[in-house]
Backbone as CSV, one residue per row, in Angstrom:
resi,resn,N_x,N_y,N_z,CA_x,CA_y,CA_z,C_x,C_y,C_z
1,UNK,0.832,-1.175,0.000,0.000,0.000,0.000,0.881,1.245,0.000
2,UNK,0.438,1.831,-0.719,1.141,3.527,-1.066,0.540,5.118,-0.454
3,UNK,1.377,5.472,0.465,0.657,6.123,1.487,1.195,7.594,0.566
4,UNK,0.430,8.666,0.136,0.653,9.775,-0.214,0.629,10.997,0.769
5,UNK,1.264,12.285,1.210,0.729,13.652,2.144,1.293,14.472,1.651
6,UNK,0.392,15.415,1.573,0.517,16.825,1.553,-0.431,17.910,2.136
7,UNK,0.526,19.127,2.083,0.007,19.819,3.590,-0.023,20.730,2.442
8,UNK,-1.401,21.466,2.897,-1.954,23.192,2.634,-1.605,24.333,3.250
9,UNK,-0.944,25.401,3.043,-0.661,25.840,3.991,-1.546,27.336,3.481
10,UNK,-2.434,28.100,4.254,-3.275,29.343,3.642,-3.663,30.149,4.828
11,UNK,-3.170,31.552,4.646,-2.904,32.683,6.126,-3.779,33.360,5.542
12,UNK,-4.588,33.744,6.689,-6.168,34.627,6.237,-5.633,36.095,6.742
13,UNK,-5.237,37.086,5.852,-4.608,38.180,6.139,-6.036,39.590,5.813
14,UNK,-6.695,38.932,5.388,-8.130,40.152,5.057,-8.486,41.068,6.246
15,UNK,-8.776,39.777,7.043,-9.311,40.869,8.155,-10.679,40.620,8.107
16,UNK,-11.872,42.101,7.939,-12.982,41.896,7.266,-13.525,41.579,6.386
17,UNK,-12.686,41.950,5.011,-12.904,41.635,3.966,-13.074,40.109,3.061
18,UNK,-12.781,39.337,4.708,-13.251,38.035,4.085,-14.129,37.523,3.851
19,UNK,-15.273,38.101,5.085,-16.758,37.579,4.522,-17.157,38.305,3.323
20,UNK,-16.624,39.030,2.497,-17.125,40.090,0.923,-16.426,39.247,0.655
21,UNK,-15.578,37.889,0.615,-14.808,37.396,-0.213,-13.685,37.818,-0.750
22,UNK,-13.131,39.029,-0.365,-12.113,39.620,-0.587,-10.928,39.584,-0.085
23,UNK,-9.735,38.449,-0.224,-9.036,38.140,0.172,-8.362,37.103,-1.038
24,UNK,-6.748,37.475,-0.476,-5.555,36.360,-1.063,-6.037,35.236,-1.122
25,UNK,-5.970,34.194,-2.348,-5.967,32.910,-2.554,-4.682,32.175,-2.795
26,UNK,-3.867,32.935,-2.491,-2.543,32.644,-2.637,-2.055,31.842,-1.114
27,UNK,-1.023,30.393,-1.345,-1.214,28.974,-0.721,-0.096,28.343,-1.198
28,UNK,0.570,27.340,-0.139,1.867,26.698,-0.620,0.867,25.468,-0.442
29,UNK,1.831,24.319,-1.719,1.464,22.948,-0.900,3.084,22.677,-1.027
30,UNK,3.177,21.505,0.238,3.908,21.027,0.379,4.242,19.442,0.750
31,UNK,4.843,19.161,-0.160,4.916,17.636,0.004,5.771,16.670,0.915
32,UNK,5.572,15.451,0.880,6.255,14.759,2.045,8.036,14.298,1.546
33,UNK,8.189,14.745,0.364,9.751,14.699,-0.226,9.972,16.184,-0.396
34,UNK,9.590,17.134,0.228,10.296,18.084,0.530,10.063,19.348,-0.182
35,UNK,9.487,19.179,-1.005,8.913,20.008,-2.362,7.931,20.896,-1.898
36,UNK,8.350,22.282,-1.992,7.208,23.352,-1.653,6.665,23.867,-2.653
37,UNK,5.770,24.054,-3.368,5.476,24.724,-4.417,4.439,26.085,-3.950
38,UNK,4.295,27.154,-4.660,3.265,28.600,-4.322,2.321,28.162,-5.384
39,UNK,1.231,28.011,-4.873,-0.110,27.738,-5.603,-1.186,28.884,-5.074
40,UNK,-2.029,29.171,-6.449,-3.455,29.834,-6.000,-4.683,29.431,-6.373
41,UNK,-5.639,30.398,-6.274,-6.518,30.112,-7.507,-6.578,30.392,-9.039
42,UNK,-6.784,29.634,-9.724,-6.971,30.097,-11.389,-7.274,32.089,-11.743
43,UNK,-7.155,32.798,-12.025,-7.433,33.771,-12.342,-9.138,33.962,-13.064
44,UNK,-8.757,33.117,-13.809,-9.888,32.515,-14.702,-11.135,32.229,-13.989
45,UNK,-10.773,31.626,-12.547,-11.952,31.268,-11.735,-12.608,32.283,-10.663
46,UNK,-11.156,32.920,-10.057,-11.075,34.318,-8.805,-10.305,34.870,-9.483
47,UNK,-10.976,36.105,-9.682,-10.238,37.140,-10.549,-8.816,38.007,-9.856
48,UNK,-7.998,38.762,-10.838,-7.337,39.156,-9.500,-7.692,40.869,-8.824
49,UNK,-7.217,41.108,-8.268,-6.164,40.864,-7.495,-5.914,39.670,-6.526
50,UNK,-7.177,38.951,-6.400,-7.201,37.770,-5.630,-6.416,36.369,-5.650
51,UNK,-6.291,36.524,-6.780,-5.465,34.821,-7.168,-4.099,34.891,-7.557
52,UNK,-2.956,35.091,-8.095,-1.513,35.100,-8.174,-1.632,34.438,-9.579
53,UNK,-1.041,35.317,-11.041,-0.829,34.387,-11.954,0.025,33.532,-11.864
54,UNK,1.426,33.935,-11.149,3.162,33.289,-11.239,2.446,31.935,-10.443
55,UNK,2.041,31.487,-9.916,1.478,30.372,-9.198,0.960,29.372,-9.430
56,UNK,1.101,28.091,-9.414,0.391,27.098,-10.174,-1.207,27.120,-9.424
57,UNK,-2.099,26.907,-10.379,-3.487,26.574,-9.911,-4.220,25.119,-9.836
58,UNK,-5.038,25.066,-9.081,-5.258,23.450,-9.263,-5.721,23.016,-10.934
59,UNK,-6.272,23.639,-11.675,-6.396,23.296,-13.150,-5.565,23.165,-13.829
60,UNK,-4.193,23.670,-13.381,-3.085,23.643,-13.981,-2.477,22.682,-13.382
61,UNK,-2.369,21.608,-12.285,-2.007,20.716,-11.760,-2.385,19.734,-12.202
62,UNK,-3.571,19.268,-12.388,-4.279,18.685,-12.797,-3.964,18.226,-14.293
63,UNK,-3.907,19.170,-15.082,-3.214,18.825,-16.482,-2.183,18.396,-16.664
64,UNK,-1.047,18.930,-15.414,0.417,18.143,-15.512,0.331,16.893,-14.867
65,UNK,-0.285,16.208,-14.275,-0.913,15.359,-13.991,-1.143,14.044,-14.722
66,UNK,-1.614,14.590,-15.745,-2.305,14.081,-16.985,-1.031,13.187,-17.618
């Protein structure tokens, strides 16, 4: 059996503006061989200023994946 982990890591820096939804989607994952990567949301999905283009998104993970 093949045990996989990875950790989310996401700091709620808004304040108020989180219940308007207005806040960073910007997020590391990090894996259990050591690998940190800066991930957000798609742009495409949360517009920005909210999401980070330089950042991989899960749709874009997903395809490398593939």
């Amino acid at each position: 059996m093949h045990e996989y982990k990875a950790t989310i890591l996401w700091k709620n820096t808004a304040g108020p503006d989180f219940l308007k939804g207005r806040y960073s989607r910007e997020h590391t994952w990090s894996f259990d061989g050591g690998l940190t990567i800066p991930a957000s949301s798609s742009p495409y999905v949360v517009p920005l200023p909210w999401s980070v283009v330089a950042n991989i998104d899960p749709e874009e993970s997903y395809i490398a994946s593939l």
